[in-house]
C-alpha positions, 0 to 999 in steps of 0.5 A: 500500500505504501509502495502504490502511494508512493508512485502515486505521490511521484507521478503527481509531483511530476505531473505538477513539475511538467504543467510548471515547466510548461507555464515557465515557457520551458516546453516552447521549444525554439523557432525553426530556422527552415522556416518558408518556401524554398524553390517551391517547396516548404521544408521535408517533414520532420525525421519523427512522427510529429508534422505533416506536409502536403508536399511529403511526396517531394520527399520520396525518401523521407522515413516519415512520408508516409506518416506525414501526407496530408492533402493540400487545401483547395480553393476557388476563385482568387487566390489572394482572397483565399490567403487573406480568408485564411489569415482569418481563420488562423488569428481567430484560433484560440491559441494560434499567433500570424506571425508573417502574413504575406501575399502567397505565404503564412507562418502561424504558432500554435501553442497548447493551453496547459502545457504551452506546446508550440508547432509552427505552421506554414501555408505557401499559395501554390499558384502551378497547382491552384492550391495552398500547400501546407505543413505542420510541425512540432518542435519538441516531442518524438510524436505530436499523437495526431495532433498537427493532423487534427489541427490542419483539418480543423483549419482546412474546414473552417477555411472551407466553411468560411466566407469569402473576404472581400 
């Protein structure tokens, strides 16, 4: 009985000191310094199942192409009033900061309520194909648990849901 308290006792301290390090800013991870589109391509996933990116294909080689694919998000009519819908939809997401906001790319944060996780999302305007490309990434952690899929789906139908800008 006291050895069952006992891992109780650890667990919750520990569990504690986790949600402390998560409000301290410790768990925020740093910037990525391969932020943005180069030569037509957002950066690869990440070497861990914690991103997606729908130009995982680019990448045949890639050990988490597979985990990663996502689709891109589809649009009609003009393409700066589809960035500007999706400028919209990201700042009106609890806990998602635009940070660059430009004709045909954006880079957003998104962080955790409790324990202030942070991905970094990026959404390029792929003129050739007609489509915003997008990826997802978390910077710490070996596995985001489908969370950066969920996230860019949820975005992807409010962005589908959500009216024009004009």
């Amino acid at each position: 009985m006291k050895s069952v308290f006992g891992i109780l006792l650890i667990l919750a301290l520990a569990s504690l000191g986790l949600i402390v390090a998560g409000q301290v800013g410790l768990l925020t991870g740093r910037t990525p310094k391969n932020i943005g589109v180069v030569d037509g391509k957002l950066s690869p996933p990440c070497g861990t199942p914690n991103s997606v990116s729908s130009q995982a294909d680019l990448f045949p080689n890639h050990p988490q192409r597979k985990y990663s694919k996502i689709a891109p998000f589809s649009y009609s009519g003009d393409a700066g009033a589809a960035m500007q819908k999706l400028a919209v939809v990201l700042a009106s997401m609890a806990g998602t900061v635009v940070v660059k906001n430009e004709a045909d790319y954006i880079y957003a944060q998104s962080s955790t309520p409790l324990m202030h996780f942070t991905d970094d999302l990026e959404f390029w305007l792929d003129h050739a194909n007609n489509t915003i490309q997008v990826r997802s990434a978390s910077r710490i952690g070996r596995s985001d648990f489908g969370q950066n899929r969920k996230r860019m789906e949820s975005i992807r139908e409010s962005f589908n849901r959500t009216r024009q800008v004009t």
